[in-house]
C-alpha positions in Angstrom: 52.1 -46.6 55.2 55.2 -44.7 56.6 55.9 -41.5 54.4 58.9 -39.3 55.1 58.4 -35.9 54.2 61.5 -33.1 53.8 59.4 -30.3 55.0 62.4 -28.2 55.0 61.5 -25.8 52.6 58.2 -24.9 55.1 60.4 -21.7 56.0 60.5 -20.1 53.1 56.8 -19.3 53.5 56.1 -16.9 50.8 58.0 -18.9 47.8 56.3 -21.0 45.7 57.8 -24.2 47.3 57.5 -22.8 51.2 53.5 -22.7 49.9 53.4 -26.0 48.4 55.0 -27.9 51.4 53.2 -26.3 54.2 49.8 -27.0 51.8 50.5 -30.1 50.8 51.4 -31.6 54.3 48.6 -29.8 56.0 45.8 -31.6 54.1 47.9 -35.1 53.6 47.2 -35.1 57.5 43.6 -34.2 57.3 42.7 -36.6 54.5 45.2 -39.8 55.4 45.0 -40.4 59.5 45.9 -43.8 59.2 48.9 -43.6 57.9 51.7 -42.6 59.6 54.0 -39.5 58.9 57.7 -38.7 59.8 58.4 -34.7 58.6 62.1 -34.4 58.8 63.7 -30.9 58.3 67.8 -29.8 58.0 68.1 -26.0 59.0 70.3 -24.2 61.4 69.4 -20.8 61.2 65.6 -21.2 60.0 65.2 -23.4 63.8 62.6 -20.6 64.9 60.0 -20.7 61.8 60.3 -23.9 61.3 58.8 -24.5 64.8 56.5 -22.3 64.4 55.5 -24.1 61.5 54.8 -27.4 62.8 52.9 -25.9 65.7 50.2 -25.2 62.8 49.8 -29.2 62.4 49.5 -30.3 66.6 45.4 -30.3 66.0 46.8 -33.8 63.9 48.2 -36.9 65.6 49.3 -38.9 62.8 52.9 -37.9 61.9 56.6 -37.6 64.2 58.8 -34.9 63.9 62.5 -35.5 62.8 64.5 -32.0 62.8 68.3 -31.5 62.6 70.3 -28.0 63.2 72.4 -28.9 60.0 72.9 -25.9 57.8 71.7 -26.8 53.6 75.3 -27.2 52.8 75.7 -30.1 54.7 73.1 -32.0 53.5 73.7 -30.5 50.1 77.0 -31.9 50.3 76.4 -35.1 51.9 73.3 -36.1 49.5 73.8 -33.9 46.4 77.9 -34.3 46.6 78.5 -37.3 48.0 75.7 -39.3 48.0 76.1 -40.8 51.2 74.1 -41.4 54.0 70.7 -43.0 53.8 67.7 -41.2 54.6 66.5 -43.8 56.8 69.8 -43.0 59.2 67.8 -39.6 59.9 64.1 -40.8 59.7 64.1 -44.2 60.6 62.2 -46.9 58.1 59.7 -45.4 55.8 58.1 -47.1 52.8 58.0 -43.4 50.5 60.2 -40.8 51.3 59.0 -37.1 49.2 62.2 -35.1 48.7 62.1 -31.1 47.8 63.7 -29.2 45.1 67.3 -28.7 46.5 68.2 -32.2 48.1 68.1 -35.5 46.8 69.0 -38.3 49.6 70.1 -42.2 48.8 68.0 -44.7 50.2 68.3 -48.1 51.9 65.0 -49.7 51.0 62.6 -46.5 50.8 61.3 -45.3 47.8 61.8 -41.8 46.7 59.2 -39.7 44.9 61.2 -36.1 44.1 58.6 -33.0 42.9 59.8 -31.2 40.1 58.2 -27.8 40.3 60.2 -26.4 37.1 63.8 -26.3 35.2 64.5 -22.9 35.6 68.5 -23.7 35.9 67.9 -26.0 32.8 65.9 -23.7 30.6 67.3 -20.2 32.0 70.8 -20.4 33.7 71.0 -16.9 33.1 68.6 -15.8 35.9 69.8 -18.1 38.2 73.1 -17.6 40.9 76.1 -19.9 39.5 76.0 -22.0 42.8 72.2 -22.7 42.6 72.7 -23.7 39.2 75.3 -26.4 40.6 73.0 -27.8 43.1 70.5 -28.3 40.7 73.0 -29.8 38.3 73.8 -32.3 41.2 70.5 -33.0 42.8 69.1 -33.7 39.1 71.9 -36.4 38.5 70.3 -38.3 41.4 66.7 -37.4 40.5 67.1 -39.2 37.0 69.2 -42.3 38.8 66.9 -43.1 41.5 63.6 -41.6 41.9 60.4 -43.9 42.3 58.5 -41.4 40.7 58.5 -37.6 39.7 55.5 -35.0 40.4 55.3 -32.1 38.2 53.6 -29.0 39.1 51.4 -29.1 35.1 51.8 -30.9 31.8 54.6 -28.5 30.6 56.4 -29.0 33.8 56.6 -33.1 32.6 57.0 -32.5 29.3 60.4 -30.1 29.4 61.4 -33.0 32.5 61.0 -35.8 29.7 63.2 -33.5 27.0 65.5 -32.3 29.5 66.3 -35.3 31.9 65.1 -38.0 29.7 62.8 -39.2 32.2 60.4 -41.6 31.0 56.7 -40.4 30.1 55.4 -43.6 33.0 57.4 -42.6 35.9 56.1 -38.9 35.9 53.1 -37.6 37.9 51.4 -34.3 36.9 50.0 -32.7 40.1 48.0 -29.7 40.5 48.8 -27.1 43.3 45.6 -24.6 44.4 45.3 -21.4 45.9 45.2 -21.7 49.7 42.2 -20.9 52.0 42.9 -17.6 52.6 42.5 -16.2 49.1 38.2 -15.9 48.5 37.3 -12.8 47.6 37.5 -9.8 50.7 35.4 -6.9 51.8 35.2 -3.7 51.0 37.0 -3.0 53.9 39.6 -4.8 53.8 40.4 -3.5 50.1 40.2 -0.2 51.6 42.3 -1.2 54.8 45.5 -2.0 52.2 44.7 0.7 50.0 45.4 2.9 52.7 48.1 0.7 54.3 50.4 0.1 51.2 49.6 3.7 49.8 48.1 2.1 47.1 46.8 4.7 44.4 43.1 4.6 43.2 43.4 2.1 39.8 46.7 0.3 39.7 48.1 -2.8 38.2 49.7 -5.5 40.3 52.3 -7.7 39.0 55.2 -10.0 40.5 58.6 -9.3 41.9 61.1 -6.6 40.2 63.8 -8.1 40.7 63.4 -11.5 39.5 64.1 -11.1 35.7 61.8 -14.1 34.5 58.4 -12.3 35.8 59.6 -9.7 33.4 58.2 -6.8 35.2 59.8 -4.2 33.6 57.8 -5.3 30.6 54.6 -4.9 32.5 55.8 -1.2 34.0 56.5 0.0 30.1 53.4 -1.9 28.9 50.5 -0.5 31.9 48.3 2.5 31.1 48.2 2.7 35.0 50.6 2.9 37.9 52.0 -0.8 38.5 52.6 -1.6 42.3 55.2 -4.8 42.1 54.3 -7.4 44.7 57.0 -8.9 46.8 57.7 -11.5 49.9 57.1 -8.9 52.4 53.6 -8.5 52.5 51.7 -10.4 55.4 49.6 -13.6 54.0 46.8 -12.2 55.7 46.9 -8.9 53.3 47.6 -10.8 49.9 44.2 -11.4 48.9 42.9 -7.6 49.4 45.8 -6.4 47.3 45.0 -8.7 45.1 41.6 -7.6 44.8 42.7 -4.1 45.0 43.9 -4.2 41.7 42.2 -3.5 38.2 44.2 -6.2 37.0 46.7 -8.9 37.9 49.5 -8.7 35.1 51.9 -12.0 35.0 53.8 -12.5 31.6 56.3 -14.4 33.0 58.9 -15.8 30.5 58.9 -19.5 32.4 56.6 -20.9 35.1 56.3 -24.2 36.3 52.9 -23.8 37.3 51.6 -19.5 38.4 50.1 -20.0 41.3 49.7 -16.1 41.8 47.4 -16.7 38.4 45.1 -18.5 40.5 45.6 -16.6 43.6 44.7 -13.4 42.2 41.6 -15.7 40.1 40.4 -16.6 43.6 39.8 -13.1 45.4 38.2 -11.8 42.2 40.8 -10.1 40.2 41.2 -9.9 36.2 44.2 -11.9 35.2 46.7 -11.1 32.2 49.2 -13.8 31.6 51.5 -15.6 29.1 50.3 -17.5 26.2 52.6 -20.3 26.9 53.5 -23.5 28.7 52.5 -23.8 32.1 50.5 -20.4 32.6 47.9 -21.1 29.6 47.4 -24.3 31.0 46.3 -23.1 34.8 44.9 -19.6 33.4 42.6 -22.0 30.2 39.8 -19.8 28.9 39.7 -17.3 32.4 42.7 -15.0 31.7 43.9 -12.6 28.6 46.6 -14.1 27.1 49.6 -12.3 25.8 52.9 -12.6 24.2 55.3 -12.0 27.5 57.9 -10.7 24.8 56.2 -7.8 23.0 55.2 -4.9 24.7 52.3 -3.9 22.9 50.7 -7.4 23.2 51.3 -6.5 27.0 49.2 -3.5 26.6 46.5 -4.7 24.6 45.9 -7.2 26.8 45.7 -4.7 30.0 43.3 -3.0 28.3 41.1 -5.8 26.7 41.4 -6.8 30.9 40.4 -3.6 31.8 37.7 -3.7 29.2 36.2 -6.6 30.2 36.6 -6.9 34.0 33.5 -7.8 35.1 33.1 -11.2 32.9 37.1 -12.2 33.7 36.2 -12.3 37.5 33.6 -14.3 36.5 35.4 -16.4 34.2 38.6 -16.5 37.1 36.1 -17.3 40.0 34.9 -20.3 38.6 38.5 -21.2 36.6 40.1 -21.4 40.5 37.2 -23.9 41.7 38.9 -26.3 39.4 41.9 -26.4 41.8 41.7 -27.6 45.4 44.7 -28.7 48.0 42.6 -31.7 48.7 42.5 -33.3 45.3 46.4 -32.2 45.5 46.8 -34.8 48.6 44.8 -37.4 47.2 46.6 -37.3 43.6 50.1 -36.8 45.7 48.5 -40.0 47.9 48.3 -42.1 44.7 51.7 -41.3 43.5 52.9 -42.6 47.0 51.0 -45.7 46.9 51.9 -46.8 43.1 55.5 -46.8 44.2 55.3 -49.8 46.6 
């Protein structure tokens, strides 16, 4: 098989989607060496990482590379807008072609899977800027006229796509993501090494960006009988998984998620999780995390402390909860959803 790839997103590498493209094409290599794939990518300024990128990938043979210096309003505007130009004009005859969250292309004869990895601008427009909301708006159209198939990041992920876009329940593909490689639990040392690196105090909690309002951090920093250090894009892969570990606890009550991979990130190095009760989060956290309501402070609270309380079982309990996940059986499900489209 021929599968076109938009690997686009790759240069974002410390969002959600940068992690699931550079994840998900790394082991679809690995696993699938007799088929044949063709990673096409549209970015003018992002030219640099995104080399850098696929120099990660030369250990495998088995896929071309198909960049273009357009900038994403082009192909925003040529695919999203106008709906012009085939895909195969840019990638040459595939039989699946896997688009990413901001572009939707037409297609001559290729099918088109498209992974939904939440509806954010659907659900809360309010947190999102106006324009992104419009691409979205756009790309979705598309999405619901002409995709093959849809992969969801987790069950609640499908089920607002069925309510919201009215997509039926057959052509929709629930697909696990994983923690990658990187995050097992560290050394001493290296806890030590960021403590002292990041000025990190003693006990703290860790919980997501500030500035995104959905993670609702504030809630966590008015909730925390501890000093709260908020996690952000510029710390190195290589130090995530000791400040993970660093932490008493990792606190997440995030008011939407399509899936929380930071839940299972923070599971797999060996830190206590506290996390929303709903939709996607108590699905990927199950029976491992404390669940709270991400909308009442003191539920926030009593959950940091039944965490701190009880940290010793919920590393247990979070060890063995991130097992469950692997990037592997994330290629071989996203394989089958590939190969039922033809």
């Amino acid at each position: 098989m021929r599968i076109g790839i938009d690997v686009t997103p790759a240069i974002y590498e410390h969002t959600g989607v940068g992690v699931y493209t550079r994840q998900l094409v790394f082991h679809l290599l690995k696993q699938f060496p007799k088929d044949h794939f063709i990673l096409f990518a549209s970015t003018l300024r992002g030219q640099k990482k995104l080399w850098d990128y696929l120099k990660t990938l030369a250990i495998y043979s088995n896929f071309t590379i198909k960049i273009y210096p357009f900038p994403p309003l082009i192909t925003e505007t040529l695919w999203n807008r106008l709906h012009r130009v085939a895909v195969e004009k840019l990638v040459g005859e595939v039989d699946v072609f896997h688009a990413w969250d901001w572009q939707q292309p037409p297609a001559s004869k290729a099918k088109i899977v498209t992974t939904i990895h939440d509806l954010t601008t659907l659900k809360f427009p309010e947190y999102q800027h106006p324009k992104t909301v419009s691409v979205h708006h756009r790309r979705l159209h598309w999405v619901t006229q002409e995709a093959a198939s849809l992969i969801a990041d987790s069950h609640a992920t499908k089920e607002d796509i069925k309510t919201l876009l009215d997509i039926p329940d057959a052509k929709i593909h629930v697909v696990y993501l994983a923690a990658g490689e990187q995050f097992s639990p560290p050394t001493s040392k290296e806890i030590i090494r960021v403590k002292r690196k990041y000025n990190l105090p003693e006990e703290f909690i860790l919980t997501a960006n500030l500035h995104d309002p959905r993670k609702n951090a504030p809630a966590v920093i008015k909730a925390s009988p501890l000093p709260v250090f908020n996690l952000t894009g510029s710390i190195p892969n290589q130090d995530l998984p000791a400040v993970y570990a660093a932490a008493a606890a990792f606190v997440f009550p995030s008011l939407y998620e399509g899936f929380g991979l930071p839940v299972l990130e923070a599971m797999s190095v060996g830190c206590p999780v506290v996390t929303s009760d709903r939709g996607s989060l108590k699905e990927v956290a199950g029976d491992a995390a404390i669940l709270v309501n991400p909308e009442n402070i003191d539920s926030i609270t009593q959950g940091i402390n039944q965490a701190l309380a009880t940290r010793g079982k919920l590393i247990a309990a979070g060890l063995g909860q991130a097992k469950k996940f692997s990037w592997d059986k994330t290629a071989k499900l996203t394989m089958e959803v590939y190969q039922s489209c033809l």
